[in-house]
FIFIKE-769311 format. One record per atom (N, C-alpha, C, CB): residue in three letters; x, y, z. Coordinates in pm, whole numbers, padded with zeros to 5 digits, always signed. Glycine has a CB too. Layout:
ALAXYZ/...
! end
This chain:
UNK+00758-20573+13737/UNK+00745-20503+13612/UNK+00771-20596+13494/UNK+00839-20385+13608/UNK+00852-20672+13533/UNK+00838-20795+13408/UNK+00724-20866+13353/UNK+00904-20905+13442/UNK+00630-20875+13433/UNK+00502-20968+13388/UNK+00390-20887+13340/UNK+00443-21057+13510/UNK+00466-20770+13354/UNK+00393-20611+13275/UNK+00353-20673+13152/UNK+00516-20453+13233/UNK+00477-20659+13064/UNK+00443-20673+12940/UNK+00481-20788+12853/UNK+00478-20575+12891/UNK+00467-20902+12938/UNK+00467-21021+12844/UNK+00394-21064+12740/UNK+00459-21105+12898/UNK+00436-21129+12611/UNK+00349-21163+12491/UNK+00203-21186+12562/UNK+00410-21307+12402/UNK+00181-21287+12654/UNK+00042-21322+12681/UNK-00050-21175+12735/UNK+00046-21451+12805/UNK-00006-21085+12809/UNK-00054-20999+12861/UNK-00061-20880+12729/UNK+00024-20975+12992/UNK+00018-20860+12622/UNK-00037-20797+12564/UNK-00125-20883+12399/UNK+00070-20693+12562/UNK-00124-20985+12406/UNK-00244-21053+12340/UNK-00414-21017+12431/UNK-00198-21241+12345/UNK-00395-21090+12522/UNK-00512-21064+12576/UNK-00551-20907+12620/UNK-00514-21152+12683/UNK-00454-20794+12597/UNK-00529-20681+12591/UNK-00573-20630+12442/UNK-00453-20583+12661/UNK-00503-20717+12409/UNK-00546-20623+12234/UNK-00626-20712+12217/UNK-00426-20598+12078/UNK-00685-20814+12214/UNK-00795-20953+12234/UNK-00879-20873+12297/UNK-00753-21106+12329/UNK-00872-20808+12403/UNK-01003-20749+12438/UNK-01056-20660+12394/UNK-01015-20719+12531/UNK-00932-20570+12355/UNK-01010-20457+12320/UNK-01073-20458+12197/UNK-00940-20350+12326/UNK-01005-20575+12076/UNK-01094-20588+11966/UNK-01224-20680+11985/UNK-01014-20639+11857/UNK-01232-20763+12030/UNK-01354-20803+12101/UNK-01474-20706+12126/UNK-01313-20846+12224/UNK-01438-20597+12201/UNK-01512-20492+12197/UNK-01550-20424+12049/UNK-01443-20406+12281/UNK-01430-20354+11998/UNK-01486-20348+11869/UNK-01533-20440+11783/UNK-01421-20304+11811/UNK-01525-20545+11751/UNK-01600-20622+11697/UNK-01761-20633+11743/UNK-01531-20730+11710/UNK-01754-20661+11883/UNK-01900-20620+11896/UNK-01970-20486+11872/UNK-01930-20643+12014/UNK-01938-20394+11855/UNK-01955-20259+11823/UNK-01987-20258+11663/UNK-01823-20174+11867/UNK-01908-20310+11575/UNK-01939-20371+11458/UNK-02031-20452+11423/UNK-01865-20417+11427/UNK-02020-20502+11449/UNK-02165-20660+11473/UNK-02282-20590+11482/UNK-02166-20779+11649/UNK-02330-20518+11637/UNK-02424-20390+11590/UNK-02482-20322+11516/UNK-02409-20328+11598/UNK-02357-20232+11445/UNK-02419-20149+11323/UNK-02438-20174+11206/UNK-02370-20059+11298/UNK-02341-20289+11173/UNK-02294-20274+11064/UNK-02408-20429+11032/UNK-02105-20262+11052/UNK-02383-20505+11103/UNK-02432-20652+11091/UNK-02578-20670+11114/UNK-02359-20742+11191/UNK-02591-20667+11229/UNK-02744-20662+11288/UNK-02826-20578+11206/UNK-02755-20603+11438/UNK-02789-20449+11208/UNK-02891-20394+11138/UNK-02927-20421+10996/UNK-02874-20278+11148/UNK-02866-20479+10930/UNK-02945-20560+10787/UNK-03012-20685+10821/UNK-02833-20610+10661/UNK-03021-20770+10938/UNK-03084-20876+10927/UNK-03293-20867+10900/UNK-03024-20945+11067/UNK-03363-20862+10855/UNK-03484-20827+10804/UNK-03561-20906+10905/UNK-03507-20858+10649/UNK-03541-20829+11048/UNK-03638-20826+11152/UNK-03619-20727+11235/UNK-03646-20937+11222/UNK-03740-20652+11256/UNK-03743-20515+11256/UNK-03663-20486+11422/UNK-03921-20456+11231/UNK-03726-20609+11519/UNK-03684-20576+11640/UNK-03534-20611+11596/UNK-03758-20655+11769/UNK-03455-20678+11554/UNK-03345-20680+11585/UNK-03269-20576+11515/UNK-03306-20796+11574/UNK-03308-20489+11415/UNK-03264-20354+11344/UNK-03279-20258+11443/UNK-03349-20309+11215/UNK-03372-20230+11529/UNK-03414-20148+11582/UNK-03382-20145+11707/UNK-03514-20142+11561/UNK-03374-20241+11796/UNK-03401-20249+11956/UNK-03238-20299+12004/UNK-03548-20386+12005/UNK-03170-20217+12037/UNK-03056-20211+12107/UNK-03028-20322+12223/UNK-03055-20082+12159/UNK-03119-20378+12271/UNK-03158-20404+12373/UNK-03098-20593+12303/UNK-03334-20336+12417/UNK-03202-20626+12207/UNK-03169-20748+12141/UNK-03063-20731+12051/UNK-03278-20804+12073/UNK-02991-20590+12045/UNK-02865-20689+11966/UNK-02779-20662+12077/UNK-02788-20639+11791/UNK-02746-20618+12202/UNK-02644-20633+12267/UNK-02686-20774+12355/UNK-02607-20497+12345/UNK-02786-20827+12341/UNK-02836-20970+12379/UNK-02713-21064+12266/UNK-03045-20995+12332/UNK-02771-21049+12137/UNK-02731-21163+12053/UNK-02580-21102+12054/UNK-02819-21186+11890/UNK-02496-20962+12093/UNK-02322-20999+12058/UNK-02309-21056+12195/UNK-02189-20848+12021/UNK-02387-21070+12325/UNK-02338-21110+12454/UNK-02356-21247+12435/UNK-02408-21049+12583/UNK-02401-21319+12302/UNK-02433-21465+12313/UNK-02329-21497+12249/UNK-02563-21526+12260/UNK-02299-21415+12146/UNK-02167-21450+12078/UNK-02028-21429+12125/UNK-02167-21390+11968/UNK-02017-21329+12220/UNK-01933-21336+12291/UNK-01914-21447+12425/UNK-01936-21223+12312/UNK-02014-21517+12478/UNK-01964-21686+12545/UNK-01960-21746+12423/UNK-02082-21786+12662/UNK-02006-21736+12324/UNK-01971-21872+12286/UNK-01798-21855+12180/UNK-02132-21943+12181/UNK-01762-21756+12180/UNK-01631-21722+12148/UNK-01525-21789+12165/UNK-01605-21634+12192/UNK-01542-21762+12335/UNK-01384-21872+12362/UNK-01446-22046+12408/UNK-01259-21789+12553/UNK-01557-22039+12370/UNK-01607-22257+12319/UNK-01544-22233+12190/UNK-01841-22338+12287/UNK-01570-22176+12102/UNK-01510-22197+11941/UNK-01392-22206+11942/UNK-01531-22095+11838/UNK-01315-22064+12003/UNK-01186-22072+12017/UNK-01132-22036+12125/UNK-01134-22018+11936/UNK-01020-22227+12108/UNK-00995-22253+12236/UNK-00849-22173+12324/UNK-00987-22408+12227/UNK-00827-22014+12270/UNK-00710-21990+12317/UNK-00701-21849+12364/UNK-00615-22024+12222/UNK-00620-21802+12408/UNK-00595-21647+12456/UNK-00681-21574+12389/UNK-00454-21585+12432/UNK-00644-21597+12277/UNK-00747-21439+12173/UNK-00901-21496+12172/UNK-00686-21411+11940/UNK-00932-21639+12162/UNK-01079-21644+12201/UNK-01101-21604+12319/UNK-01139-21764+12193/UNK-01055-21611+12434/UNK-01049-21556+12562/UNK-01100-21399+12560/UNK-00900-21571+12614/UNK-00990-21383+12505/UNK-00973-21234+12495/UNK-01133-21156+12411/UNK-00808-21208+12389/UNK-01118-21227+12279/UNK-01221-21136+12216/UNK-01371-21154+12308/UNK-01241-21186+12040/UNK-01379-21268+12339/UNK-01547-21314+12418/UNK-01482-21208+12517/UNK-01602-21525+12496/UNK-01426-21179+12610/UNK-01432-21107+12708/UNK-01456-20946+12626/UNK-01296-21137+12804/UNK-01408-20919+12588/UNK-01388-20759+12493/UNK-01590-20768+12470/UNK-01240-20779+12264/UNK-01654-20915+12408/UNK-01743-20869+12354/UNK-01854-20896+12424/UNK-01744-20900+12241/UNK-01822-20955+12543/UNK-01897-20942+12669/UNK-01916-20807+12753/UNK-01835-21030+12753/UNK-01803-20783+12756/UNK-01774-20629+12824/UNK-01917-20517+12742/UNK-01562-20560+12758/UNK-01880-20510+12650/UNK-01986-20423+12555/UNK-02095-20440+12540/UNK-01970-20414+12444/UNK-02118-20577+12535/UNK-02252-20606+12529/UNK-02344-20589+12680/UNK-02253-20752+12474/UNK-02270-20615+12785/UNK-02300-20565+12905/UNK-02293-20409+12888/UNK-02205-20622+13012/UNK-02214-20391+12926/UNK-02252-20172+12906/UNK-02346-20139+12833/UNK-02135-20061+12821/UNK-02385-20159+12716/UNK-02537-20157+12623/UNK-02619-20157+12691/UNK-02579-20261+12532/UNK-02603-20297+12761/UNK-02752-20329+12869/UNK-02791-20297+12985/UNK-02774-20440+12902/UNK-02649-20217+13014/UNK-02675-20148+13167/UNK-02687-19998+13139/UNK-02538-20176+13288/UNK-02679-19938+13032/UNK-02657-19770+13037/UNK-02796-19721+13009/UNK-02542-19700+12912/UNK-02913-19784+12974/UNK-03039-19703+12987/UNK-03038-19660+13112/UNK-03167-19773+12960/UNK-03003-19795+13178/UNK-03054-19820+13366/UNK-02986-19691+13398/UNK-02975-19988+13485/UNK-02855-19683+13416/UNK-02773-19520+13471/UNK-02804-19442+13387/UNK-02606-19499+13480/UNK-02834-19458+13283/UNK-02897-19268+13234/UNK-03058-19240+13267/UNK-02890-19234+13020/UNK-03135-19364+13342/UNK-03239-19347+13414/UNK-03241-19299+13599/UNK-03295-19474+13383/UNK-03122-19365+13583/UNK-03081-19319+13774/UNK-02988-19251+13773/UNK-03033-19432+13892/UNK-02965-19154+13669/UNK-02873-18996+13654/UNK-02719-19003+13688/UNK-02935-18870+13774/UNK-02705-19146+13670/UNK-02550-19178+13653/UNK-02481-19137+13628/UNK-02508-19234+13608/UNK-02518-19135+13474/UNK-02454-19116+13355/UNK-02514-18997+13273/UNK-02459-19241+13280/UNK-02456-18949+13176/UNK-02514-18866+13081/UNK-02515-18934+12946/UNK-02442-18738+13077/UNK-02619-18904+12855/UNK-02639-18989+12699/UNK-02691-18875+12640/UNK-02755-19138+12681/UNK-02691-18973+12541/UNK-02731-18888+12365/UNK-02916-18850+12416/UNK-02718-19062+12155/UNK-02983-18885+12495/UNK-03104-18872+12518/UNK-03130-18786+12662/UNK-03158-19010+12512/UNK-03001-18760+12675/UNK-03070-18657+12821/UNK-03093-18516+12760/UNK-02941-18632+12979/UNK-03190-18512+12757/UNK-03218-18342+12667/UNK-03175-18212+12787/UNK-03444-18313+12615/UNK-03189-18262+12922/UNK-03143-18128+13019/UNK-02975-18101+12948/UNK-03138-18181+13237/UNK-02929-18171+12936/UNK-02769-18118+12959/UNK-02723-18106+12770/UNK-02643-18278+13077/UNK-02829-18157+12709/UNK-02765-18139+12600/UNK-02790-17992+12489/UNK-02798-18265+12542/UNK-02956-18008+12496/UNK-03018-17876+12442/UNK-02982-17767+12459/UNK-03119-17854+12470/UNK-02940-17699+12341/UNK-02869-17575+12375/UNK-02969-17443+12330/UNK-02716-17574+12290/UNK-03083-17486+12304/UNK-03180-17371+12291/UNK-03210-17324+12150/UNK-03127-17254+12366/UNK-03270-17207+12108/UNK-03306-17179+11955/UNK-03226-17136+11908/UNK-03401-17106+11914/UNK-03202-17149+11791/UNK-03092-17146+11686/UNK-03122-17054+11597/UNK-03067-17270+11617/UNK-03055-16935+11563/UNK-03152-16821+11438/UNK-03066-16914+11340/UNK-03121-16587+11425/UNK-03175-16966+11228/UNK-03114-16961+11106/UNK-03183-16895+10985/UNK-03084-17086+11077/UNK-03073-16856+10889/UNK-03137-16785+10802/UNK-03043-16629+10826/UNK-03313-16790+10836/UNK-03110-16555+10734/UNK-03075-16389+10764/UNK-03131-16299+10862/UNK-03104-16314+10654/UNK-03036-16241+10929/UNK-03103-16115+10999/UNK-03117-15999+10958/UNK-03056-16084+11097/UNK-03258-15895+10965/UNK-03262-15794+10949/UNK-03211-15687+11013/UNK-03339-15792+10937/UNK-03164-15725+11114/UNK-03043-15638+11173/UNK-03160-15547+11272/UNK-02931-15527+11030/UNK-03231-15567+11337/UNK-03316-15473+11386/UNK-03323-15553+11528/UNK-03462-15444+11294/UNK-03285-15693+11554/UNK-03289-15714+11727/UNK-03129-15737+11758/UNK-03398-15875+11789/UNK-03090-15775+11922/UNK-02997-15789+11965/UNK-03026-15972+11944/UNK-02976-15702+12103/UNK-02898-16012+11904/UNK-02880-16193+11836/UNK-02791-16217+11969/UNK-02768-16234+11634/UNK-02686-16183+11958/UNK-02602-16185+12104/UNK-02569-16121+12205/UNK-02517-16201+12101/UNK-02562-16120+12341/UNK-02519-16018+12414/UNK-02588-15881+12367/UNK-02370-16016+12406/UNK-02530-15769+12463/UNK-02548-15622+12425/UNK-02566-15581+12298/UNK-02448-15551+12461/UNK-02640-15493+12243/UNK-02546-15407+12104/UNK-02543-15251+12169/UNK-02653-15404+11906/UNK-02415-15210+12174/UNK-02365-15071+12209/UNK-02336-15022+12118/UNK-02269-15051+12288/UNK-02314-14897+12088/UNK-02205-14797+12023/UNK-02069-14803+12049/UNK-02230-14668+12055/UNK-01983-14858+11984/UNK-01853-14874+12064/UNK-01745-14742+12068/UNK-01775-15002+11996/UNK-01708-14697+12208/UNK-01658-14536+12187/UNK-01546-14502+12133/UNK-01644-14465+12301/UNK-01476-14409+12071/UNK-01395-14364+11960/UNK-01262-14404+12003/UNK-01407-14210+11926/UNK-01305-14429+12182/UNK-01114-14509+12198/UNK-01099-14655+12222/UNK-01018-14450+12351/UNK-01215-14681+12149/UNK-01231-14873+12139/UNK-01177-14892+11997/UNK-01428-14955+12148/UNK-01079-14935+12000/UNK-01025-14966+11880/UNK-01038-15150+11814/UNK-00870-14914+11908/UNK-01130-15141+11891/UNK-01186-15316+11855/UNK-01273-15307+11713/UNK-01317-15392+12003/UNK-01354-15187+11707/UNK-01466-15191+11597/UNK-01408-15218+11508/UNK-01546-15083+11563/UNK-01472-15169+11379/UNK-01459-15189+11233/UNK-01414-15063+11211/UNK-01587-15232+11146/UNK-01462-14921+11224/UNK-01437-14838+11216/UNK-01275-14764+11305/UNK-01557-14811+11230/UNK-01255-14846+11394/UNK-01099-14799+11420/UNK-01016-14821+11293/UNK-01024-14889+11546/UNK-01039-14875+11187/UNK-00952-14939+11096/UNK-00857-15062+11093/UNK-00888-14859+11073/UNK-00885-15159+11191/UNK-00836-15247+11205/UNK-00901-15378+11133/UNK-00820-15242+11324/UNK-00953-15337+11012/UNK-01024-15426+10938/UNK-00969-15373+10816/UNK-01181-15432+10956/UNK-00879-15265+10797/UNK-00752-15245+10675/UNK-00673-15339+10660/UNK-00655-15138+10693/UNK-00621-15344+10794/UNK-00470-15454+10802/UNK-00471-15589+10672/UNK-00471-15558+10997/
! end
């Protein structure tokens, strides 16, 4: 339990995990202003160019936290490039699987009060004190 939490072991986890965010940043924030359309657009080439920047991370820097961040921004840039593949071989679930996400038609706007919107519409009987008319919409 001692080698749990030594300085080096918690550098290189917080090294990784910003690594990751940094590449996650780099992405949205970075890539997408560079004025070429595939690299604004195609997911595909920017988790290419943070997986290039993440080896060449710890060549620049030669220590734990370069370690750390290239690994963090390797990690991500790999998952990018592997999660079409499992949300094509039903792995995984994404923002693009329309079976599990679509939740069907949506009334918007006003109703004229003339169909059923949810469930049943009943008469609710005089010892249902749930309605509006029990008076529990005085309180």
């Amino acid at each position: 339990m001692n080698n749990l939490l030594t300085k080096e072991t918690l550098i290189g986890a917080v090294s990784l995990g910003a690594g990751a965010v940094v590449a996650k940043v780099v992405q949205q924030k970075l890539l997408t202003k560079i004025p070429v359309p595939i690299i604004q657009t195609n997911e595909n080439v920017q988790n290419l160019i943070t997986l290039g920047f993440g080896i060449l991370t710890p060549v620049l820097l030669k220590n734990a936290i370069g370690k750390g961040l290239g690994a963090g921004m390797i990690a991500t840039s790999v998952a990018g490039l592997v999660s079409p593949l499992l949300r094509n071989a039903k792995l995984i679930n994404g923002y693009d699987d329309f079976d599990s996400t679509f939740m069907g038609d949506v009334l918007m706007g006003e109703s004229d009060g003339s169909g059923t919107l949810m469930g049943a519409t009943f008469d609710a009987p005089s010892t249902d004190f749930t309605g509006a008319d029990a008076g529990e919409m005085d309180y």
